[in-house]
C-alpha positions as CSV (number, residue, x, y, z in Angstrom):
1,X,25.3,-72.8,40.8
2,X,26.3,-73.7,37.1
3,X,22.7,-73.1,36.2
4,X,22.7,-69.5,37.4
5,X,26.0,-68.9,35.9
6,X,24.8,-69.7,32.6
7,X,21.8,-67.6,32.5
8,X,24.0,-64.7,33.5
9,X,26.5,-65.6,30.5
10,X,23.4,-66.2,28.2
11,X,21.6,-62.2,29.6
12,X,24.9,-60.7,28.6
13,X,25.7,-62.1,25.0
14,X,21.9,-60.9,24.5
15,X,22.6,-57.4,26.0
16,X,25.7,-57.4,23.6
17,X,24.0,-58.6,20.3
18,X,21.1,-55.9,21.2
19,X,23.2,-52.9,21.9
20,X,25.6,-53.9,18.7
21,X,23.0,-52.0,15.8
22,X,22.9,-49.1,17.5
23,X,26.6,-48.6,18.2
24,X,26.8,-49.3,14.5
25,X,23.7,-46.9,13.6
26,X,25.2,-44.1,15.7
27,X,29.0,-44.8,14.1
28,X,26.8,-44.4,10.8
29,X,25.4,-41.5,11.8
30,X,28.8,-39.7,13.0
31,X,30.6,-40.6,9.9
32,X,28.0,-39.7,7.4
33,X,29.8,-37.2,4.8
34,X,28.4,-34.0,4.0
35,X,27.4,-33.9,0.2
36,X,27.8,-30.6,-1.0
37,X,27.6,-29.1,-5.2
38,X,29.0,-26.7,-6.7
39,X,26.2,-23.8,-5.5
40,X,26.9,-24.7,-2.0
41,X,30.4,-23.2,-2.1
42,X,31.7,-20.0,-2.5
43,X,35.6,-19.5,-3.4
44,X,36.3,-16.3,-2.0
45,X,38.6,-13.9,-4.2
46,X,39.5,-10.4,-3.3
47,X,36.8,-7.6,-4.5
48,X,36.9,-3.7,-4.5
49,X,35.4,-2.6,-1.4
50,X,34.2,0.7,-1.9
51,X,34.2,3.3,1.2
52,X,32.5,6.7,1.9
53,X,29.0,8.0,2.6
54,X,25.9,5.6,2.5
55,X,22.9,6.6,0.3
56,X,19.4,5.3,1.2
57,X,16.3,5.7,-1.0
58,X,13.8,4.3,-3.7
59,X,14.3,4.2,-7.7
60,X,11.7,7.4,-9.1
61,X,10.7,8.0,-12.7
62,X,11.9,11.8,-13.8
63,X,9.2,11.8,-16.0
64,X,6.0,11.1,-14.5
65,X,2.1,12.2,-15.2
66,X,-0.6,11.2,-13.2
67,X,-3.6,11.7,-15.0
68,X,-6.4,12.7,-13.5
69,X,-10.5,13.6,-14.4
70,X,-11.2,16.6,-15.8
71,X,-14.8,16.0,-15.8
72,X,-17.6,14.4,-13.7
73,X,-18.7,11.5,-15.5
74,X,-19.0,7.5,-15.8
75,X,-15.8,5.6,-16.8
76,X,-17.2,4.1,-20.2
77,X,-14.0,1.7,-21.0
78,X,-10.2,1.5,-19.9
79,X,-8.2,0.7,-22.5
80,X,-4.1,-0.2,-21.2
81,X,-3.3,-2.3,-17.8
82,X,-0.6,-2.1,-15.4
83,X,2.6,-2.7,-17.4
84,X,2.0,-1.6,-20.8
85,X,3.6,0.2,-23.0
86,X,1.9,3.6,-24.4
87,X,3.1,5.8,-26.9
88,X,1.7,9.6,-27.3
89,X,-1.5,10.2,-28.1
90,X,-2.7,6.7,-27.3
91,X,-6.0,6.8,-25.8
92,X,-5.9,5.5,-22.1
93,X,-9.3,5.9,-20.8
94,X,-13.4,7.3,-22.0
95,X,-15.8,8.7,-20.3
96,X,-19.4,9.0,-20.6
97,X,-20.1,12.1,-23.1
98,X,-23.6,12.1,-23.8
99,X,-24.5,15.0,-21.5
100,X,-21.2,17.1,-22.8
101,X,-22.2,16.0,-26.6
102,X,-25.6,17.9,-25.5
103,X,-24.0,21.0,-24.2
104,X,-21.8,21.9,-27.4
105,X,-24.8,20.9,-29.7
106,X,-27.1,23.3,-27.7
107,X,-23.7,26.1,-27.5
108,X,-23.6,25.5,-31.5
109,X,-27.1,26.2,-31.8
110,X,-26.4,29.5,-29.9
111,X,-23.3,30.5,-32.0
112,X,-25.2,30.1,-34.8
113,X,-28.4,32.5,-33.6
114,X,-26.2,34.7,-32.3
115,X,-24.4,34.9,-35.8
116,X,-28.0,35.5,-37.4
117,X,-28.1,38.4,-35.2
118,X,-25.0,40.2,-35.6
119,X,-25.4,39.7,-39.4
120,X,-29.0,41.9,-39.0
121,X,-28.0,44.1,-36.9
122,X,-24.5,45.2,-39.0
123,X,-27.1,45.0,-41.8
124,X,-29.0,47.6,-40.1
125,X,-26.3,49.4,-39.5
126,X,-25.0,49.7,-42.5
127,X,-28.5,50.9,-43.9
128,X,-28.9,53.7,-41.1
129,X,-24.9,54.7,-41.8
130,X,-25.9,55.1,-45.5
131,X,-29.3,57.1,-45.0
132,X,-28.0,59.8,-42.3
133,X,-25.2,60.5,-45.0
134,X,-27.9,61.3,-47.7
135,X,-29.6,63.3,-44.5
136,X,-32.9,60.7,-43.9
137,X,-32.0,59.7,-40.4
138,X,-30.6,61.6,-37.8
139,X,-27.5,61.0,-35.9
140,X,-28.9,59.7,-32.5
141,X,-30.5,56.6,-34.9
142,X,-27.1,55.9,-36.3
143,X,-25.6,55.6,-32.9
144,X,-28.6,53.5,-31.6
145,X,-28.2,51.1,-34.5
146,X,-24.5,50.7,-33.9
147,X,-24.9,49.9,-30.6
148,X,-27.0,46.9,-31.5
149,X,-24.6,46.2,-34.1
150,X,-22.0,45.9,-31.3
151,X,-23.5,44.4,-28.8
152,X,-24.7,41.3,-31.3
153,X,-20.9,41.1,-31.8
154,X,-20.4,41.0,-28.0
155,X,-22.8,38.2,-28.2
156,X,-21.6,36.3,-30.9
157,X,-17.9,36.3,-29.7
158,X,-19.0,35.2,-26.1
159,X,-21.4,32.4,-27.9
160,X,-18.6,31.4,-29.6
161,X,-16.9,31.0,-27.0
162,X,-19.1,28.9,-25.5
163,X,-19.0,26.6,-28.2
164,X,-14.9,26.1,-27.8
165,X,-15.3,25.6,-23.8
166,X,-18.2,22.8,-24.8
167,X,-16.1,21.2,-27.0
168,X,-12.9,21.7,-24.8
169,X,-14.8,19.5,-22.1
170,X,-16.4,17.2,-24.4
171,X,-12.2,16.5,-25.6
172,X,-11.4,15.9,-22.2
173,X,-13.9,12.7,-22.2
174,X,-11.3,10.9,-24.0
175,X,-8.1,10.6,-22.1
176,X,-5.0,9.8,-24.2
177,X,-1.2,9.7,-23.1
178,X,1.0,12.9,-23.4
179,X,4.3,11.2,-23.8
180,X,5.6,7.6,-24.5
181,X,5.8,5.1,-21.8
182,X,4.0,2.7,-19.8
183,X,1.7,2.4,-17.3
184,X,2.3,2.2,-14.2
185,X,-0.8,2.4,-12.1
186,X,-4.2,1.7,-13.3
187,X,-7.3,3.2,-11.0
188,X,-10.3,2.8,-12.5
189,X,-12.1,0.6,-14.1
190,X,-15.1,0.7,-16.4
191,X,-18.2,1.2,-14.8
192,X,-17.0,4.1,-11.8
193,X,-17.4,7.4,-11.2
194,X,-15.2,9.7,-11.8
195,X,-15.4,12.7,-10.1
196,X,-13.3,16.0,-11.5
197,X,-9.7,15.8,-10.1
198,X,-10.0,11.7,-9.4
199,X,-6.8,9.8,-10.9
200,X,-7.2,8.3,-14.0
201,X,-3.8,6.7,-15.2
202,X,-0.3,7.1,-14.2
203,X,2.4,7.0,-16.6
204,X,5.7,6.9,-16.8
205,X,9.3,6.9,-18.4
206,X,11.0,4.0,-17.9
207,X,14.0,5.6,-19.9
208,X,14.4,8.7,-17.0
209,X,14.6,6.4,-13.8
210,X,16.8,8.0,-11.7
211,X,17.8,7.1,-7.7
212,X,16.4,10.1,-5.3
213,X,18.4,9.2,-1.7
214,X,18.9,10.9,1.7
215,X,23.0,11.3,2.8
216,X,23.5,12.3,6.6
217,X,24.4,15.8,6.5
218,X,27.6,15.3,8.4
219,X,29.0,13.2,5.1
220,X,28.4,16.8,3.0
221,X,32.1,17.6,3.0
222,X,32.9,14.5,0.7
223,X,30.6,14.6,-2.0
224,X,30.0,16.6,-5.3
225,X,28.3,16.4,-8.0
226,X,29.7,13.8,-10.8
227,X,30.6,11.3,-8.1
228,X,30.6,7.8,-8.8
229,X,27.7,5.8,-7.0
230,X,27.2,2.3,-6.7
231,X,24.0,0.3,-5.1
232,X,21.8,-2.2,-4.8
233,X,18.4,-2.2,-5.6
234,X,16.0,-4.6,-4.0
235,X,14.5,-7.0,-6.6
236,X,17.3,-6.7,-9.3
237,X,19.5,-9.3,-7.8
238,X,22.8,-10.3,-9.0
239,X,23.3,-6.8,-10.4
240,X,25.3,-4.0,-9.3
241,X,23.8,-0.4,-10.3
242,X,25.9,2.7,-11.1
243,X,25.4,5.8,-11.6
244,X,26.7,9.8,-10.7
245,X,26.0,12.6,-8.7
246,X,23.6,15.1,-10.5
247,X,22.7,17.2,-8.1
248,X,22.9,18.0,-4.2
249,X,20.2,19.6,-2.4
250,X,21.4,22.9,-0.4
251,X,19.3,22.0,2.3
252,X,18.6,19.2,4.9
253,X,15.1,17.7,6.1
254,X,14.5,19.5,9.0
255,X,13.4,16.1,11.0
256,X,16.1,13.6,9.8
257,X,18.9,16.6,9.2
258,X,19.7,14.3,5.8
259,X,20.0,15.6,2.5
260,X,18.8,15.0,-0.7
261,X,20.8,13.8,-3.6
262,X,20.0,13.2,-7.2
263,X,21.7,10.2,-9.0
264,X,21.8,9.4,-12.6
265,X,22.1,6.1,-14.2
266,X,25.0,5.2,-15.9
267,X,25.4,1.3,-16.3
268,X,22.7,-1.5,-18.0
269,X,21.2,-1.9,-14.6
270,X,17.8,0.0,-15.1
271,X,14.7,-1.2,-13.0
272,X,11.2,-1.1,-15.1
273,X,9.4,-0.7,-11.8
274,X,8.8,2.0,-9.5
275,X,9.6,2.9,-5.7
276,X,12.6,0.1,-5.1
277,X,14.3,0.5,-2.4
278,X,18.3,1.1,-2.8
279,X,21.2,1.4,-1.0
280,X,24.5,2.8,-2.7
281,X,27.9,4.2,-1.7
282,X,29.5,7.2,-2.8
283,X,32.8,5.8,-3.7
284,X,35.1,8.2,-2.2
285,X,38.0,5.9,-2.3
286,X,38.2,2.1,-3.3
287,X,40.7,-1.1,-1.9
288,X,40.2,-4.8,-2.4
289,X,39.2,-7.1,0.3
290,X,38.0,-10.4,0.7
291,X,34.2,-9.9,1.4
292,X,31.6,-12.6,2.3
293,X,28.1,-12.7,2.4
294,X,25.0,-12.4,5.5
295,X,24.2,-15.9,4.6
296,X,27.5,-17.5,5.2
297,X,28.5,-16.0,8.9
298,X,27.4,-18.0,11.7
299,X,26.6,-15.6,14.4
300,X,26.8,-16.8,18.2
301,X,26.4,-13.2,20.4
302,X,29.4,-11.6,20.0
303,X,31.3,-13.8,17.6
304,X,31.1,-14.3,14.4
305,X,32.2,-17.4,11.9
306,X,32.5,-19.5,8.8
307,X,31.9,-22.9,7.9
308,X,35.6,-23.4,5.8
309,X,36.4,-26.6,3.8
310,X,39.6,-27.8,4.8
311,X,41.2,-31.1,3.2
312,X,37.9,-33.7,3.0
313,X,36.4,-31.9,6.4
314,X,34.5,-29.0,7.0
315,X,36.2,-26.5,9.7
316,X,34.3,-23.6,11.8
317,X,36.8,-20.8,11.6
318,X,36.5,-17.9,13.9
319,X,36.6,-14.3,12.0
320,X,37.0,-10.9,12.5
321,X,34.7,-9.0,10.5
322,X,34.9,-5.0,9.2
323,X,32.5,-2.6,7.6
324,X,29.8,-3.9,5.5
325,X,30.2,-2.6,1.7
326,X,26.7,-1.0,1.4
327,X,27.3,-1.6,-2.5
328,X,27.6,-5.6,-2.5
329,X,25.7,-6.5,0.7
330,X,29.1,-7.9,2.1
331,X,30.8,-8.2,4.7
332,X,35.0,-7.2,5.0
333,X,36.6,-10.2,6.6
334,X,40.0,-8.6,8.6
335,X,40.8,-12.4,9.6
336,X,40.5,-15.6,9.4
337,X,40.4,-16.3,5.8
338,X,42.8,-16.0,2.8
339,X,42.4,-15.9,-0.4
340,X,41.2,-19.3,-2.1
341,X,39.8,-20.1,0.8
342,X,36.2,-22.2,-0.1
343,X,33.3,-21.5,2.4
344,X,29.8,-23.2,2.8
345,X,28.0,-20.6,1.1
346,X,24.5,-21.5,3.6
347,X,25.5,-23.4,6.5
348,X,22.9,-25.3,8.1
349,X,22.7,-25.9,11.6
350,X,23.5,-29.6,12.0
351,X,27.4,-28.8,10.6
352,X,30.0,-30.7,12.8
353,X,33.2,-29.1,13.3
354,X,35.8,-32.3,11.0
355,X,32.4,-33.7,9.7
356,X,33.9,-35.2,6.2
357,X,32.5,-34.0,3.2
358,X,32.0,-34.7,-0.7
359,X,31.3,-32.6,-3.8
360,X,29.2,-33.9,-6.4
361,X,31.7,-31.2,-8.5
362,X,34.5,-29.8,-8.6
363,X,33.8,-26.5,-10.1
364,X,32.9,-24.3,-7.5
365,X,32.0,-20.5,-8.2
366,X,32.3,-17.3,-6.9
């Protein structure tokens, strides 16, 4: 009996000493802080939120050329890439011009006979005009020499003209840029075949960017032209573009009923490339409101809310969210959060409502 009682006391002290590290590993693992820095935590401050109609588009060039073949020939050499800078006049791209360097040498050759021919025949002319006033020709020989005369001339001018449509099209081998800029799409190389109306180069102005959007057609009553506009452009991050209402179409697509408006730019905010996508707001009217970022709501179905830092813990704080400023990419928070409040900028998923936290600074920014 004492035997038994002893091997009982001696299975539980081993059950205790074995369950004991992981009590402590999972106390360990409860109480682990957080370590956030600085990046990881965004102060929130009140910010204009801007309301009225949204403007969807892209970022297009008001000057543009797309240069294209003139002639069929072989591409000899391309001379710019994607990207750089051209000023007028620069040659872009040369084409084969051995057959076309044929054709004005054989059209000069032409000019000249012809030349040779109307010099005779005026010549001639001027002889017969001379003899029928002394009375040694008769009148019909006159006329017959002057038509000769003339049609030589006919010849000659359209000879001529042969040679300046020859050398027109030999020109038109060597393509060269009509305006400074840069390019923006390269599509040939050396080596192909271009064929006449095939595109060459396209350039543009970097300096005339301009944003081209659609506005529902219902929002027409609110906007004129000189409005201010402010967007976001996919790609320029951390900047805010602005610009103003040039000009409003007078009519709508007839498949999306939107309409077309023409903004200028007016800030430092001026993309280099082509065909960005944007999304602006015509600020009818302006308030400020504490705004917060896509990547700091935690969304769970209908609710929505934020990851707050509240004494040494983190807090999940339940909000009530408004319109989304099309201009900033934010969020209006109605409630839930105050001013100076400091969110976890990009919560993670294995947050613990009270876990403890530490910041490796201070200095937190908005």
């Amino acid at each position: 009996m004492l035997s038994k009682a002893l091997v009982c006391l001696c299975l539980v002290g081993t059950l205790v000493a074995c369950s004991k590290p992981a009590t402590e590993e999972k106390k360990s693992e409860t109480t682990a802080a957080l370590s956030l820095g600085q990046e990881d935590v965004l102060v929130l401050d009140a910010l204009e939120h801007g309301s009225g109609p949204v403007i969807t588009g892209s970022v297009q060039p008001e000057r543009r050329a797309d240069l294209r073949a003139e002639v069929s020939a072989v591409v000899l050499r391309v001379f710019k890439e994607n990207g750089d800078t051209v000023r007028q006049g620069d040659l872009l791209v040369s084409l084969d011009d051995a057959v076309l360097r044929d054709n004005l040498s054989s059209a000069e050759e032409g000019s000249r006979a012809a030349g040779q021919s109307f010099d005779s025949a005026d010549r001639q002319y001027q002889r017969q005009k001379s003899l029928q006033a002394q009375g040694m020709v008769s009148m019909q020989a006159l006329e017959e020499s002057e038509v000769r005369r003339n049609t030589a001339q006919s010849e000659w001018v359209a000879a001529k003209a042969r040679v300046a449509a020859a050398r027109q099209q030999l020109d038109r081998t060597l393509v060269r840029a009509p305006f400074d800029g840069m390019v923006s799409a390269r599509k040939v190389s050396a080596g192909d075949t271009a064929q006449i109306g095939k595109e060459l180069v396209q350039i543009i102005d970097p300096a005339s960017m301009r944003f081209e959007g659609m506005v529902s057609s219902d929002q027409m009553h609110v906007l004129k032209p000189g409005q201010r506009v402010s967007f976001r452009i996919n790609g320029v991050e951390g900047q805010t573009a602005t610009g103003k209402i040039r000009r409003i179409d007078a009519s709508a697509n007839p498949v999306t009923r939107q309409v077309s408006v023409l903004v200028d730019f007016t800030g430092d905010a001026r993309p280099p490339i082509v065909g960005l996508y944007a999304e602006g707001l015509v600020e009818t009217q302006t308030a400020p409101a504490l705004m917060l970022p896509e990547s700091a709501l935690v969304r769970e179905g209908d609710k929505v809310s934020a990851w707050v830092l509240d004494g040494q813990t983190v807090r999940k704080q339940a909000l009530e969210l408004g319109a989304r400023d099309a201009r900033l990419g934010r969020w209006v928070v109605r409630s839930g959060l105050k001013n100076g409040d400091r969110v976890v900028r990009s919560p993670g998923s294995n947050l613990k409502d009270g876990q403890a936290f530490t910041l490796r600074s201070e200095k937190s920014g908005s």
